[in-house]
NUDREN-646859 format. One record per residue (C-alpha): x, y, z; residue in three letters; residue number from 1. Coordinates in steps of 0.5 Angstrom, whole numbers, plus 500, padded with zeros to 3 digits. Last residue first. Example, Ala and Ser with C-alpha at 12.3 -4.5 7.8 and 13.67 -1.06 7.14 Angstrom:
residues 2
+-----+-----+-----+-----+-----+
|  xx |  yy |  zz | res |   n |
+-----+-----+-----+-----+-----+
| 527 | 498 | 514 | ser |   2 |
| 525 | 491 | 516 | ala |   1 |
+-----+-----+-----+-----+-----+
***
This chain:
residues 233
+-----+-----+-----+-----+-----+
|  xx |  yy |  zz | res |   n |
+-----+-----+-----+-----+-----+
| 260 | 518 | 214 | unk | 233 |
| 257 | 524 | 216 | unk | 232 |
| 259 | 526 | 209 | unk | 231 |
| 253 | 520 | 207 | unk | 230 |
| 249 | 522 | 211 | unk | 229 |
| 248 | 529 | 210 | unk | 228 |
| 248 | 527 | 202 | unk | 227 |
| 242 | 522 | 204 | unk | 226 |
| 239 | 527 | 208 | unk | 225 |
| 238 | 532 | 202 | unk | 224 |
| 236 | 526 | 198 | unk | 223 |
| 229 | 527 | 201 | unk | 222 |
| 228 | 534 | 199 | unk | 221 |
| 229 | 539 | 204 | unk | 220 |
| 234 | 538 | 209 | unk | 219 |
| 238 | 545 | 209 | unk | 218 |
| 245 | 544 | 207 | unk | 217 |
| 251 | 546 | 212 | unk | 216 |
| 255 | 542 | 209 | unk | 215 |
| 255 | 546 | 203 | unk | 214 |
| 260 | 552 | 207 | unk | 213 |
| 258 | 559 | 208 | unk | 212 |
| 261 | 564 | 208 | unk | 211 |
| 260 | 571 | 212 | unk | 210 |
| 255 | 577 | 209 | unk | 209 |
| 254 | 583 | 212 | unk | 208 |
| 247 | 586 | 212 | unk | 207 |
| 247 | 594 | 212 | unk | 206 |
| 241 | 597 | 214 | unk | 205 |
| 238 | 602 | 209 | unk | 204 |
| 233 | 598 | 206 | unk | 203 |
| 230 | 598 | 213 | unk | 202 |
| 223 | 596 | 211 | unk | 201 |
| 225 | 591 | 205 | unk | 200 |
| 233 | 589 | 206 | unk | 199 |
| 230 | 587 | 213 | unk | 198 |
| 225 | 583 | 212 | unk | 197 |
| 230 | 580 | 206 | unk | 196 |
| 234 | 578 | 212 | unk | 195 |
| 230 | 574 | 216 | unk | 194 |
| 227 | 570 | 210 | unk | 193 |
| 221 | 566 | 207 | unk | 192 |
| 217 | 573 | 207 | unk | 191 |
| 211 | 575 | 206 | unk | 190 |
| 207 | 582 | 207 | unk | 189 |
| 202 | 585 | 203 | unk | 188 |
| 197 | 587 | 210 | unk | 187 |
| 204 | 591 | 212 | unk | 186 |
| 203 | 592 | 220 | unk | 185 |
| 207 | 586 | 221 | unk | 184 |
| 212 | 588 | 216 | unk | 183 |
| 214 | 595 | 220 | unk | 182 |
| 214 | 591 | 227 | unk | 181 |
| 219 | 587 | 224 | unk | 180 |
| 224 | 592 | 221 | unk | 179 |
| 224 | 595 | 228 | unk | 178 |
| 224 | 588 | 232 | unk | 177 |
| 231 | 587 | 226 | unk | 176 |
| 235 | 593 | 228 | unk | 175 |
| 233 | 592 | 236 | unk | 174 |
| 235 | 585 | 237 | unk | 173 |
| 242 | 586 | 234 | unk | 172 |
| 241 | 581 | 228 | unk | 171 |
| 245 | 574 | 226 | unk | 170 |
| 243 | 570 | 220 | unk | 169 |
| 244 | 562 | 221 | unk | 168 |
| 242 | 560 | 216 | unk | 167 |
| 244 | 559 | 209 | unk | 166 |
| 242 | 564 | 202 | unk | 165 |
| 245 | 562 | 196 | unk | 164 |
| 250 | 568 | 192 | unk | 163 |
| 249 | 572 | 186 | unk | 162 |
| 252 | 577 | 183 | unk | 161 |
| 257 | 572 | 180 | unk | 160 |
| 251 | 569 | 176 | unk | 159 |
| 251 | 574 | 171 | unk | 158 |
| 243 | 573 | 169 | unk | 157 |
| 241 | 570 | 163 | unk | 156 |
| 236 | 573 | 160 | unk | 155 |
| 228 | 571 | 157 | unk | 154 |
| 228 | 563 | 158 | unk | 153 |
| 223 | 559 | 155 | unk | 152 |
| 218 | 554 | 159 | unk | 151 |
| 212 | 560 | 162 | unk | 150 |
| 209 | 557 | 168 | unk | 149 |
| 213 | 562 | 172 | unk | 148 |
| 217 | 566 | 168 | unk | 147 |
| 224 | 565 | 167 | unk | 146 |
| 231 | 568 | 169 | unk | 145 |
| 236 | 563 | 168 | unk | 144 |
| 241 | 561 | 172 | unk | 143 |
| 248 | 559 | 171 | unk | 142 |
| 250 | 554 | 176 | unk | 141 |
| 256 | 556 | 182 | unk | 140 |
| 252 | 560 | 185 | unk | 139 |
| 257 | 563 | 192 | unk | 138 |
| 256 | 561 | 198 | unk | 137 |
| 252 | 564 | 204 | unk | 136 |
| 252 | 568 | 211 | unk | 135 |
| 248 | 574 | 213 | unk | 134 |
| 250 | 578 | 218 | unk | 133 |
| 246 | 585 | 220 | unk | 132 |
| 248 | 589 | 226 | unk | 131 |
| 254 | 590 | 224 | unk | 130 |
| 262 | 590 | 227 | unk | 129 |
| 261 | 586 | 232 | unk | 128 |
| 257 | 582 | 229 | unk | 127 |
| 261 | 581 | 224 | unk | 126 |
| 264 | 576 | 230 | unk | 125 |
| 257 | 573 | 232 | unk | 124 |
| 256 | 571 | 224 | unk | 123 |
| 265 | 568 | 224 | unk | 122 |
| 264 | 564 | 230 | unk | 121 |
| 257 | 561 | 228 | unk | 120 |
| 260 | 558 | 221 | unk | 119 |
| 267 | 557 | 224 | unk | 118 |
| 262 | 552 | 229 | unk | 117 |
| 260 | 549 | 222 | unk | 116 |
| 253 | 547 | 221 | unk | 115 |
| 251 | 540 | 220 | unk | 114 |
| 243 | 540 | 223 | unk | 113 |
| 241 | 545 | 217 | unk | 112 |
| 234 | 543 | 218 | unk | 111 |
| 233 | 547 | 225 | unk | 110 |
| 234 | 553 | 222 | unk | 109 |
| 238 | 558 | 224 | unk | 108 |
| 237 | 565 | 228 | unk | 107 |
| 241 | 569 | 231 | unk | 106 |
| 238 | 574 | 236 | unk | 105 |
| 244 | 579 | 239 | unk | 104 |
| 244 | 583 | 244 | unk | 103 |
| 242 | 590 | 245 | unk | 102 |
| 234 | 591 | 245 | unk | 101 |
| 234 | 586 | 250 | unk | 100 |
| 227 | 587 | 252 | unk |  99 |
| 225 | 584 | 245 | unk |  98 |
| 227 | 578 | 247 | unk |  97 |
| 220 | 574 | 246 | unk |  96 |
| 217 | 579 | 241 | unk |  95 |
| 223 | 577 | 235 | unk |  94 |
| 223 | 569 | 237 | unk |  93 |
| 215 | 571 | 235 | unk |  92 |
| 217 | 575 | 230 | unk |  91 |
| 221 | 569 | 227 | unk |  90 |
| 216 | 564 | 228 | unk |  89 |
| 210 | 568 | 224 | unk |  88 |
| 216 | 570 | 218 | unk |  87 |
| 216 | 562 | 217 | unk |  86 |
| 209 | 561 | 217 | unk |  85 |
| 204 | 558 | 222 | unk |  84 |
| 206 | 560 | 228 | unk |  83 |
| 212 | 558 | 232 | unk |  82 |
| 210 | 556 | 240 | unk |  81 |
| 217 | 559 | 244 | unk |  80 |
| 221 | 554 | 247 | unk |  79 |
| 227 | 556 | 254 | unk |  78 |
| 232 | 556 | 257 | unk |  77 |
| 237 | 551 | 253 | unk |  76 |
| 244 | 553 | 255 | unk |  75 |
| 246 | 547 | 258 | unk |  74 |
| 244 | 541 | 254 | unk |  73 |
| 244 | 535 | 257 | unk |  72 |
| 238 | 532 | 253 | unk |  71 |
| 233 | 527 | 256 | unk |  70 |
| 229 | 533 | 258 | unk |  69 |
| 230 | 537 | 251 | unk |  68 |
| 228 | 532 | 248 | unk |  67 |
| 222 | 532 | 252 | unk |  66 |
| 220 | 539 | 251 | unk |  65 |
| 221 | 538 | 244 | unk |  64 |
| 215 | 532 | 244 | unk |  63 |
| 210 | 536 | 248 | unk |  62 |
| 211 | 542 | 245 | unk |  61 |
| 210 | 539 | 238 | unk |  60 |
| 202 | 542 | 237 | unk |  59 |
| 204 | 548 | 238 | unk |  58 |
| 210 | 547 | 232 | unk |  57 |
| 217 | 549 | 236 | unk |  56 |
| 221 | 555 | 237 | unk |  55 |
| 227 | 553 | 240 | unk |  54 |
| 231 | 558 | 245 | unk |  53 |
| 240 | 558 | 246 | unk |  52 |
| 243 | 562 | 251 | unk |  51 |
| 249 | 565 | 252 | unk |  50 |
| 253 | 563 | 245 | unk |  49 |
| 260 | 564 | 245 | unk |  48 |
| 264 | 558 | 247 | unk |  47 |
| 259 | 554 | 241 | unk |  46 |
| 257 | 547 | 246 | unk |  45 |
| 250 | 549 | 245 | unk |  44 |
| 250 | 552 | 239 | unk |  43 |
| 252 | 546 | 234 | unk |  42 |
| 249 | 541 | 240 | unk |  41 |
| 242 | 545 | 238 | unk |  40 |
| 242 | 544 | 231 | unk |  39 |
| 244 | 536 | 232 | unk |  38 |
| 239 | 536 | 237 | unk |  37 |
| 234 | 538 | 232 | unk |  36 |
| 237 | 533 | 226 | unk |  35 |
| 236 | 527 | 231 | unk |  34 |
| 241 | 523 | 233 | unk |  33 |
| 244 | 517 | 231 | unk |  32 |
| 248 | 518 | 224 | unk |  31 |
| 241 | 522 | 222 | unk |  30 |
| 234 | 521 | 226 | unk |  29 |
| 228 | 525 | 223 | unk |  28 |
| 225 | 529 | 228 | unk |  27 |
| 227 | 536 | 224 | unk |  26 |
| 225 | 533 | 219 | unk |  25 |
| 217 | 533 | 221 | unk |  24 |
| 214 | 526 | 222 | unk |  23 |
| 211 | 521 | 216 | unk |  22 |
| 217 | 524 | 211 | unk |  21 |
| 215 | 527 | 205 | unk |  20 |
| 221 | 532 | 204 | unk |  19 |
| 216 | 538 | 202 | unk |  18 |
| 212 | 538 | 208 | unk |  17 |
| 217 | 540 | 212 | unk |  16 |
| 212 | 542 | 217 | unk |  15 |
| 216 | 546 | 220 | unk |  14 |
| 217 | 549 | 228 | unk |  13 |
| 224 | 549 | 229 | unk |  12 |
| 227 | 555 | 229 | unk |  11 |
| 233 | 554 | 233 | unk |  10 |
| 234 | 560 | 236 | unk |   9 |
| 241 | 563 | 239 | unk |   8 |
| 242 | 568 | 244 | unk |   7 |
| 249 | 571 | 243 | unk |   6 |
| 249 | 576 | 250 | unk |   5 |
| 252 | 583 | 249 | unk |   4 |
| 258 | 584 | 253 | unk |   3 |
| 256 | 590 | 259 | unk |   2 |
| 258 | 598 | 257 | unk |   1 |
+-----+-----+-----+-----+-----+
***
Protein backbone atom coordinates (compact mmCIF):
# COMPACT_ATOMS: atom_id res chain seq x y z
CA UNK A 1 0.00 0.00 0.00
CA UNK A 2 1.40 3.35 -0.99
CA UNK A 3 2.40 6.15 1.83
CA UNK A 4 -0.43 8.28 2.63
CA UNK A 5 0.16 12.05 1.48
CA UNK A 6 0.10 14.90 4.64
CA UNK A 7 -1.78 18.01 2.71
CA UNK A 8 -1.73 21.00 4.61
CA UNK A 9 -4.24 23.61 4.56
CA UNK A 10 -3.87 27.06 5.45
CA UNK A 11 -7.18 28.22 6.31
CA UNK A 12 -6.83 31.79 5.29
CA UNK A 13 -9.77 33.20 4.46
CA UNK A 14 -11.24 35.51 7.51
CA UNK A 15 -12.26 38.72 8.05
CA UNK A 16 -10.78 38.70 11.59
CA UNK A 17 -13.05 41.38 12.49
CA UNK A 18 -12.56 41.11 16.08
CA UNK A 19 -8.80 42.33 15.91
CA UNK A 20 -9.92 45.58 14.54
CA UNK A 21 -7.36 46.14 12.15
CA UNK A 22 -7.77 47.94 8.40
CA UNK A 23 -6.80 44.64 6.62
CA UNK A 24 -7.58 40.86 7.51
CA UNK A 25 -4.66 39.34 10.32
CA UNK A 26 -3.55 37.37 8.25
CA UNK A 27 -1.94 40.23 6.08
CA UNK A 28 -0.61 41.97 9.31
CA UNK A 29 3.01 41.83 9.23
CA UNK A 30 5.00 40.10 12.49
CA UNK A 31 8.85 40.30 13.10
CA UNK A 32 9.00 40.91 9.25
CA UNK A 33 6.90 38.60 7.68
CA UNK A 34 3.37 38.44 7.16
CA UNK A 35 1.69 36.13 9.63
CA UNK A 36 0.32 34.12 6.46
CA UNK A 37 3.71 33.39 5.40
CA UNK A 38 4.86 32.44 8.55
CA UNK A 39 1.68 29.85 8.61
CA UNK A 40 2.86 28.36 5.36
CA UNK A 41 6.72 28.68 6.29
CA UNK A 42 5.60 26.30 9.55
CA UNK A 43 4.44 23.72 6.93
CA UNK A 44 6.24 24.29 4.01
CA UNK A 45 9.62 23.41 5.39
CA UNK A 46 8.07 20.63 7.69
CA UNK A 47 9.91 17.03 6.21
CA UNK A 48 6.58 15.40 6.33
CA UNK A 49 4.22 17.64 4.54
CA UNK A 50 3.62 16.71 0.84
CA UNK A 51 1.76 19.32 -0.13
CA UNK A 52 0.31 22.50 1.28
CA UNK A 53 -3.17 24.38 -0.12
CA UNK A 54 -4.47 27.82 1.05
CA UNK A 55 -7.95 28.80 1.44
CA UNK A 56 -8.44 32.52 0.82
CA UNK A 57 -11.22 35.22 0.84
CA UNK A 58 -12.74 35.33 -2.90
CA UNK A 59 -12.10 38.89 -2.78
CA UNK A 60 -8.17 38.26 -1.53
CA UNK A 61 -7.22 35.80 -4.49
CA UNK A 62 -5.16 38.27 -6.15
CA UNK A 63 -3.22 39.46 -2.92
CA UNK A 64 -2.40 35.65 -2.00
CA UNK A 65 -1.34 34.60 -5.24
CA UNK A 66 1.00 37.35 -5.26
CA UNK A 67 2.64 36.22 -1.94
CA UNK A 68 2.85 33.09 -3.13
CA UNK A 69 4.43 34.59 -6.28
CA UNK A 70 7.09 36.45 -4.38
CA UNK A 71 7.77 33.42 -2.11
CA UNK A 72 10.08 30.41 -2.57
CA UNK A 73 7.48 28.08 -1.28
CA UNK A 74 7.81 24.55 -2.53
CA UNK A 75 5.13 22.71 -1.93
CA UNK A 76 2.35 25.35 -2.26
CA UNK A 77 0.06 23.87 -5.22
CA UNK A 78 -2.65 25.61 -5.01
CA UNK A 79 -5.47 28.33 -3.22
CA UNK A 80 -9.00 27.32 -2.88
CA UNK A 81 -11.73 30.21 -2.76
CA UNK A 82 -13.23 29.94 1.19
CA UNK A 83 -16.74 30.94 1.98
CA UNK A 84 -18.49 32.97 4.16
CA UNK A 85 -18.24 30.93 7.40
CA UNK A 86 -15.64 28.99 8.95
CA UNK A 87 -17.19 25.34 8.29
CA UNK A 88 -17.95 27.10 4.68
CA UNK A 89 -13.83 27.05 3.89
CA UNK A 90 -13.45 23.70 5.38
CA UNK A 91 -15.81 21.96 3.19
CA UNK A 92 -14.51 23.39 0.52
CA UNK A 93 -10.84 22.40 1.57
CA UNK A 94 -12.65 19.06 2.21
CA UNK A 95 -14.43 18.93 -1.79
CA UNK A 96 -11.02 20.01 -3.28
CA UNK A 97 -9.11 16.62 -1.97
CA UNK A 98 -11.74 14.45 -1.77
CA UNK A 99 -10.59 12.27 -4.28
CA UNK A 100 -7.73 11.25 -1.83
CA UNK A 101 -9.99 9.53 0.39
CA UNK A 102 -6.67 7.94 2.19
CA UNK A 103 -4.73 10.87 2.92
CA UNK A 104 -4.64 13.28 5.25
CA UNK A 105 -6.19 16.78 5.15
CA UNK A 106 -4.72 18.95 8.35
CA UNK A 107 -6.20 21.99 8.66
CA UNK A 108 -4.67 24.89 10.59
CA UNK A 109 -5.43 28.53 10.88
CA UNK A 110 -3.80 31.18 9.12
CA UNK A 111 -3.88 33.45 12.58
CA UNK A 112 -1.96 30.84 14.62
CA UNK A 113 1.47 31.75 12.67
CA UNK A 114 3.99 30.44 15.49
CA UNK A 115 2.93 26.99 15.65
CA UNK A 116 5.71 24.65 16.33
CA UNK A 117 7.23 22.00 13.77
CA UNK A 118 7.02 19.24 17.08
CA UNK A 119 3.41 20.25 16.89
CA UNK A 120 2.90 19.12 13.29
CA UNK A 121 5.18 16.30 13.89
CA UNK A 122 3.46 14.77 16.92
CA UNK A 123 -0.61 15.60 14.76
CA UNK A 124 0.73 13.35 11.48
CA UNK A 125 2.42 11.08 13.72
CA UNK A 126 -1.35 10.30 15.84
CA UNK A 127 -2.33 9.99 12.72
CA UNK A 128 -0.84 7.08 12.04
CA UNK A 129 -2.61 5.58 14.33
CA UNK A 130 -6.27 7.43 14.39
CA UNK A 131 -8.31 9.13 11.92
CA UNK A 132 -8.85 12.22 14.09
CA UNK A 133 -6.15 14.17 15.93
CA UNK A 134 -6.87 17.30 17.73
CA UNK A 135 -4.31 19.21 19.37
CA UNK A 136 -4.81 21.36 22.94
CA UNK A 137 -3.76 22.48 26.18
CA UNK A 138 -4.94 22.26 29.27
CA UNK A 139 -7.39 25.18 31.39
CA UNK A 140 -5.60 26.48 33.63
CA UNK A 141 -8.31 29.30 34.96
CA UNK A 142 -11.62 28.20 36.83
CA UNK A 143 -14.61 28.34 34.86
CA UNK A 144 -18.04 29.31 35.30
CA UNK A 145 -20.78 28.29 33.59
CA UNK A 146 -23.23 31.17 33.03
CA UNK A 147 -25.84 31.85 31.04
CA UNK A 148 -25.87 34.27 28.22
CA UNK A 149 -26.71 37.67 29.35
CA UNK A 150 -27.50 36.58 32.71
CA UNK A 151 -24.68 38.00 35.40
CA UNK A 152 -24.62 35.03 38.05
CA UNK A 153 -22.83 32.09 38.17
CA UNK A 154 -24.90 28.74 38.21
CA UNK A 155 -21.88 25.86 38.75
CA UNK A 156 -18.44 25.77 38.70
CA UNK A 157 -17.18 23.03 36.19
CA UNK A 158 -14.07 20.79 37.18
CA UNK A 159 -11.77 22.28 35.07
CA UNK A 160 -9.28 19.26 34.58
CA UNK A 161 -12.27 17.89 32.15
CA UNK A 162 -11.38 20.79 29.89
CA UNK A 163 -8.86 21.65 27.41
CA UNK A 164 -8.34 24.75 24.91
CA UNK A 165 -8.92 23.69 21.24
CA UNK A 166 -5.86 24.82 18.83
CA UNK A 167 -5.03 24.04 15.18
CA UNK A 168 -3.68 22.17 13.31
CA UNK A 169 -6.42 19.42 13.43
CA UNK A 170 -5.65 16.46 11.33
CA UNK A 171 -8.38 14.12 9.38
CA UNK A 172 -8.21 10.91 7.07
CA UNK A 173 -9.93 12.78 3.83
CA UNK A 174 -12.60 10.28 3.86
CA UNK A 175 -13.54 10.32 7.85
CA UNK A 176 -14.00 13.87 7.84
CA UNK A 177 -15.78 14.43 3.92
CA UNK A 178 -18.32 11.89 5.38
CA UNK A 179 -18.92 13.78 8.52
CA UNK A 180 -19.06 16.89 6.03
CA UNK A 181 -21.51 15.68 3.89
CA UNK A 182 -23.87 14.73 6.74
CA UNK A 183 -23.59 18.50 8.39
CA UNK A 184 -24.08 20.19 4.99
CA UNK A 185 -27.34 18.32 4.48
CA UNK A 186 -28.55 19.35 8.10
CA UNK A 187 -30.51 22.83 7.89
CA UNK A 188 -29.61 23.46 11.64
CA UNK A 189 -26.14 23.16 10.98
CA UNK A 190 -22.97 25.69 12.58
CA UNK A 191 -19.78 25.07 13.66
CA UNK A 192 -16.43 27.05 14.33
CA UNK A 193 -14.62 23.83 14.63
CA UNK A 194 -13.45 20.67 12.54
CA UNK A 195 -13.53 18.46 15.13
CA UNK A 196 -16.58 19.35 16.72
CA UNK A 197 -18.15 18.32 12.92
CA UNK A 198 -17.12 15.46 13.41
CA UNK A 199 -17.84 14.74 17.27
CA UNK A 200 -21.58 15.88 16.19
CA UNK A 201 -22.22 13.34 13.16
CA UNK A 202 -19.79 10.59 13.44
CA UNK A 203 -19.78 10.74 17.55
CA UNK A 204 -18.35 7.27 17.25
CA UNK A 205 -15.27 8.54 15.56
CA UNK A 206 -12.33 8.74 18.04
CA UNK A 207 -10.20 12.16 17.92
CA UNK A 208 -6.97 11.82 19.29
CA UNK A 209 -5.52 14.55 21.13
CA UNK A 210 -1.89 16.00 20.99
CA UNK A 211 -0.56 18.97 23.25
CA UNK A 212 -0.20 21.99 22.22
CA UNK A 213 1.90 24.82 23.08
CA UNK A 214 0.74 28.68 24.29
CA UNK A 215 2.88 29.94 21.60
CA UNK A 216 0.68 28.76 19.12
CA UNK A 217 -1.82 31.15 19.99
CA UNK A 218 -4.57 32.68 17.67
CA UNK A 219 -4.25 36.47 16.84
CA UNK A 220 -7.49 37.73 17.72
CA UNK A 221 -7.32 40.39 19.75
CA UNK A 222 -5.25 43.24 19.07
CA UNK A 223 -3.01 42.20 22.35
CA UNK A 224 -2.58 38.91 20.83
CA UNK A 225 0.04 40.11 18.31
CA UNK A 226 1.72 42.30 20.87
CA UNK A 227 2.37 38.70 22.79
CA UNK A 228 3.48 37.03 19.25
CA UNK A 229 5.81 39.98 19.00
CA UNK A 230 7.11 40.18 22.18
CA UNK A 231 8.13 35.90 22.06
CA UNK A 232 9.47 36.55 18.99
CA UNK A 233 11.73 38.71 20.35
Amino acid sequence: MRKRSNIAVIMAAGKGTRLGASIPKQFLELGGRLVLERAIDAFDGHPDIDQVAIVADSDEMVRVKRIVQENYWKKVTRIIPGGEKRFHSSWAAVKEFSDRPQDNLILHDAARPMVSSKIISEVIEALKHARAVAVAVPVTDTLFFARPLQHHVLRVPDRSLFQRAQTPQGFRISVIRKAYDYAMNDPGFNATDDCGVLKRYLHREKILLVPGDEKNLKITYPGDLEILRAWLE
